[in-house]
N, C-alpha and C positions, 0 to 999 in steps of 0.2 A: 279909134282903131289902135293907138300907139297907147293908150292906157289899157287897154283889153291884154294886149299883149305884155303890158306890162307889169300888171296885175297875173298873166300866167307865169312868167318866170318867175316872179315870187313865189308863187303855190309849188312852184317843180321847185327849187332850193330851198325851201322848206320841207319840204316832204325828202329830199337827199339828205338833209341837215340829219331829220330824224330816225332816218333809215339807218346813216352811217352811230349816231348816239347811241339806238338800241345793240348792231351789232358788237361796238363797242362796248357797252356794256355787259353783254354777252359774257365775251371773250376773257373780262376782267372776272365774273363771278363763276364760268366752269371750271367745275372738277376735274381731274386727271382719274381715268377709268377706275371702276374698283374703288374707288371711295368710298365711305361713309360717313353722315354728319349725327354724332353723339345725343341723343334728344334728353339727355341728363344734363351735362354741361356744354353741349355745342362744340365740339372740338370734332375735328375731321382726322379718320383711320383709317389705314389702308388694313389692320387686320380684322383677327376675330372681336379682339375685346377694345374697348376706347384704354387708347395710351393717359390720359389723364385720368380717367375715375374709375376704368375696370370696368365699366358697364358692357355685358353681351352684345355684339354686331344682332339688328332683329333678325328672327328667323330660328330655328330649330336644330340640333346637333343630334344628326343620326346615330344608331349603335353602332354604324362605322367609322366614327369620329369625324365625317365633314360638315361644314356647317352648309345652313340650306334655307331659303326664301320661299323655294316654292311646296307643293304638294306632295312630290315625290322624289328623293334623295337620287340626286344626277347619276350619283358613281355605283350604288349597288339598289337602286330603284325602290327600295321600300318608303311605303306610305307613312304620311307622318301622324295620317287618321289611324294607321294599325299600330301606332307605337303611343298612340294616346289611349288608343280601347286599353292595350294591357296595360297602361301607368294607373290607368282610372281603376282597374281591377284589383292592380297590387296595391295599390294605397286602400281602398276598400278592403282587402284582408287584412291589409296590414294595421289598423285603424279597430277592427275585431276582433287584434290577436291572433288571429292564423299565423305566426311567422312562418313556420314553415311552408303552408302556402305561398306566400307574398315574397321570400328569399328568394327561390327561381324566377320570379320573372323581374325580379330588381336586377340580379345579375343578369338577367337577358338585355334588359332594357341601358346597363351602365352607358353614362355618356349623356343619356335623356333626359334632360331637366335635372332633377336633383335627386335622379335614382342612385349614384352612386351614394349620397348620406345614407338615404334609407336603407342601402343595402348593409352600410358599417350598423347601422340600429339594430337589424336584422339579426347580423353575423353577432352582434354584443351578446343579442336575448338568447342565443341558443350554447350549449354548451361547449367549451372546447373538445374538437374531435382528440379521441385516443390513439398514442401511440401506437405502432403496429405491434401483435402480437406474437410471439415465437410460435411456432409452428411444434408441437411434442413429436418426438417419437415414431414413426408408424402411422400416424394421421393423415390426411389431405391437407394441402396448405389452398385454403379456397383464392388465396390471393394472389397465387401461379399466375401469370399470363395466359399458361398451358392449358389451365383448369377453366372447364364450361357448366357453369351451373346445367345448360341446356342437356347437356349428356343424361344428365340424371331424370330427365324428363320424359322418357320413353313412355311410349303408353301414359300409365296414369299413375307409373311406381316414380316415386319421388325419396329415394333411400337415404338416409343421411349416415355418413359410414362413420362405426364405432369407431371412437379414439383410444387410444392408450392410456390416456392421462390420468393416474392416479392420485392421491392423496399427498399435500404437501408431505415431506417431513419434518417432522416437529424439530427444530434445532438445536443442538449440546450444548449445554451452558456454558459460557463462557467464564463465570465468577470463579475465582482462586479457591482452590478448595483446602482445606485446615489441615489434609495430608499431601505430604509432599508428593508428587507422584502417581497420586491419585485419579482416576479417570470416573467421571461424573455418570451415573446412569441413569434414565428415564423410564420409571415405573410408573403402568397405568394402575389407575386406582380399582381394587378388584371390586365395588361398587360401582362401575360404571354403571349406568343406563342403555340397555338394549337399545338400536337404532328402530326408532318409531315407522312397521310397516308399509310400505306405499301400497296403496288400495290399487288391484286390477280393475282395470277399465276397459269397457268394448261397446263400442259403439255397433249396432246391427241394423239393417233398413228397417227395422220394424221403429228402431226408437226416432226416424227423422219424421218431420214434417213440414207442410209447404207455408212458406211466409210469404206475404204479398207485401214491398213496398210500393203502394199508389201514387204517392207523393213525386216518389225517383223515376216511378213505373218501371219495379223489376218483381220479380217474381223468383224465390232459389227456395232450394231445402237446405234446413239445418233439425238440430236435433231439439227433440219434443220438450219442453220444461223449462226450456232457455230464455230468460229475460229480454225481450225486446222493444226495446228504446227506437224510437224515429219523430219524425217533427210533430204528429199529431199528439207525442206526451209533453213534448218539450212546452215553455211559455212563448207566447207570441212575440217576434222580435226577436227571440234566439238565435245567434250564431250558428245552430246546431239544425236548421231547418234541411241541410245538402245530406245527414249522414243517419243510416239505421245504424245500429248497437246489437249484437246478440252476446251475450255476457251467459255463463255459466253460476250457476246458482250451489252449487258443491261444496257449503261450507266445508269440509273436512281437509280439502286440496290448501293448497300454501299461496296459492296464485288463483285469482278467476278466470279461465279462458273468454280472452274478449274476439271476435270478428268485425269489425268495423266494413260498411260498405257506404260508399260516397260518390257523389255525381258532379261536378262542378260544372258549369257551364263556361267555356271560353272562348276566344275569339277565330280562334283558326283552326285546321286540323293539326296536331301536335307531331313532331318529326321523332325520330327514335332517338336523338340527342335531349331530347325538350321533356320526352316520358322518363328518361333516364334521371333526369333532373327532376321531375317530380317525385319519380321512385326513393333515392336517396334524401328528398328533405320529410318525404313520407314515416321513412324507418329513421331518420336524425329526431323527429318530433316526436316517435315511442319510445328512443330514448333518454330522450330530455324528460316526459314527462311519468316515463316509470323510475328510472333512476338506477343508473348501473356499478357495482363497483367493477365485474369484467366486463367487459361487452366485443365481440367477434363480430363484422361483417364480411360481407360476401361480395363477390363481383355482380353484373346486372348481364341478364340473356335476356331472350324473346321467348314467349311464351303467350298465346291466347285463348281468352276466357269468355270473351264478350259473343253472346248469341242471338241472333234477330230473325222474326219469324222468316220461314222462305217460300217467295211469292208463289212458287209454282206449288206450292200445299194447299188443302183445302180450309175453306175460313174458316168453317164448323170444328178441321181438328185441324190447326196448323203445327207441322215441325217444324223445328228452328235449326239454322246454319250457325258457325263462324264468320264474323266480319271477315272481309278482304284482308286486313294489315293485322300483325300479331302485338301484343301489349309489351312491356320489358316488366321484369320479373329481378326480386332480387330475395336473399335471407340472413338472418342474423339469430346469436342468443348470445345470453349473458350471465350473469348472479345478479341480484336485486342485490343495492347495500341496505333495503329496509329489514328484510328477513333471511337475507342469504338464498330465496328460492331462485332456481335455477327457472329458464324463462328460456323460449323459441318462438320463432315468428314467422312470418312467410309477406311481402309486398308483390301488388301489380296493380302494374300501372295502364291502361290503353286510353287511346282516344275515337270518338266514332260520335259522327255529325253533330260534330263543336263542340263536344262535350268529355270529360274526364270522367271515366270509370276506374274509381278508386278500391280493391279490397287489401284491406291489412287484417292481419292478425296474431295474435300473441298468446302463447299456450304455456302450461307446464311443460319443464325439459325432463333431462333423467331418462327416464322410466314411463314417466309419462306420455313421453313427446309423442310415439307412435301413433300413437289412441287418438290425440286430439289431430295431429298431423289428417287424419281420415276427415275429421269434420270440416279441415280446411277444406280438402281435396272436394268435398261434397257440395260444400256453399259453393266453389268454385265451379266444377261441373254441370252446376243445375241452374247457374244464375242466367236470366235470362232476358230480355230487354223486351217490355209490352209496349210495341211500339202503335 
């Protein structure tokens, strides 16, 4: 009896011995809240980055700069799964050469992994924006606070008002002249060259016709004769599978009026700041890659173009509506410094179920501009979404 029991007290101060060792050992190896232990060189931080090597705390840094462990960013709730779709997307353009594409959503993303580099890449490849321009005389100055593109949107007239700007003046020479006194004149030579007439242009409904892109599934009128480019000409693996092309064929013109129309497919529905940002890297990338020596932009308004059939029409002939939310609209022209042709354009941007409906376009200015201004106006009014 007295070794049973004796043999139990041993087992109860044994098992005390090792109850009190563990907790003690506990005690000796926790952390103080909010730590973390460095899996690079093992050194324990209480901040973001490890105090010895720099290495990132694990976990993700939202576009509102906190950092974060889990799914969805504590403090403004975005998902880390929706800030990986667009990283994935914009490296994907960016990767293809779209910068223009891929610049908006690197700066959406800044903070996210190493979207800030990409965005400096970005900003490298595209050219320095211009200076602002003086405003002449009598003209509009589009860049007013005051001034709404949308004004000029009435109905379907889209007027761009004459300016005043005339012809430099050729400047007095300055070089000492062999008479004292003397004041220098500037005679044109009476062999000049007549100014080469600019051909009238008129576009009539008789000269449009209907284009089908299948690919994007739209369907618009533009005018009969017009070169049309889209993914079925393109080679397979092309960058260029999102975009149809209607190019004018008019050798005699100084510039080929282009119409670009483009679909992109993205991750969310886009907010009127996000189309804005589309709109401007839209018209940043027709100037990059036409080449300006002046170039004039404009501020960005609302403006909608996108059409989808409406349910209550019948299937055999359906009519088509306006989406619910309007696109942002923006315009620009410039001089070419390849030929000195003077150049106009028209951008809009909308979004409608996850997807970017892109039309740009770029015309002759001048004298020109009216004529083709209608062919924009027409692609744009007739575009239509086969849904």
């Amino acid at each position: 009896m007295k070794k049973r029991l004796f043999c139990l007290l041993m087992v109860t101060m044994l098992a005390l011995l090792q109850t009190a060792f563990s907790t003690g050992l506990a005690e000796e190896t926790a952390q103080p809240a909010g730590t973390w232990v460095c899996e690079n060189c093992g050194a324990t931080n209480t901040g973001s980055f490890c105090e010895e090597c720099g290495t990132p705390k694990p976990g993700w840094t939202c576009i509102c700069g906190s950092r974060n462990e889990k799914k969805f960013c504590p403090v403004c709730g975005t998902a880390y799964e929706t800030l990986e779709g667009v990283y994935t997307e914009a490296v994907a353009l960016f990767n293809n050469g779209d910068i223009a594409a891929a610049g908006p959503r690197f700066e959406y993303l800044k903070g996210f992994k190493d979207s800030e580099e990409y965005l400096e890449k970005c900003r490298a490849a595209m050219p320095a924006a211009a200076g602002p321009t003086p405003t002449p005389a009598g003209s509009v100055d589009y860049d007013d606070p005051s001034y709404h593109p949308e004004d000029e949107e009435n109905g379907q007239d889209e007027q761009i008002p004459a300016g005043t700007e005339g012809p430099a003046a050729t400047p007095a020479p300055t070089s000492a002249s062999i008479y004292p006194g003397a004041t220098p004149m500037i005679i044109d030579p009476i062999d000049k060259p007549a100014p080469t007439a600019v051909p009238k242009i008129e576009f009539k409904d008789s000269d449009y016709t209907t284009y089908q892109a299948p690919e994007l599934h739209l369907t618009f009128q533009g005018p009969a004769g017009w070169s049309l480019q889209g993914p079925t000409s393109w080679e397979p693996g092309s960058d260029m599978l999102d975009t149809y092309t209607l190019t004018n064929l008019d050798l005699s013109l100084d510039y080929a009026a282009q119409i670009k129309i483009r679909v992109v497919p993205v991750n969310k529905q886009y907010s009127k700041s996000e189309m804005d940002k589309e709109v401007k890297a839209v018209r940043d990338s027709i100037r990059s890659e036409l080449g300006f020596s002046k170039f004039e932009n404009y501020d960005v308004a609302s403006y909608n173009f996108i059409k989808v059939p409406d349910p209550k029409s019948a299937v055999e002939a359906p009519k088509y509506k306006f989406i619910d939310h309007k696109g942002r609209y923006t315009r620009f022209k410039g001089t070419l410094k390849e030929n000195g042709a003077k150049v106009g354009g028209r951008v809009i941007v909308n979004c409608y179920n996850k997807k970017l409906y892109i039309l740009a376009a770029s015309y002759p200015g001048g004298d020109l501009q009216e004529a083709f201004e209608d062919v924009y106006r027409k692609v744009r009014d007739t575009l239509w979404v086969d849904e």
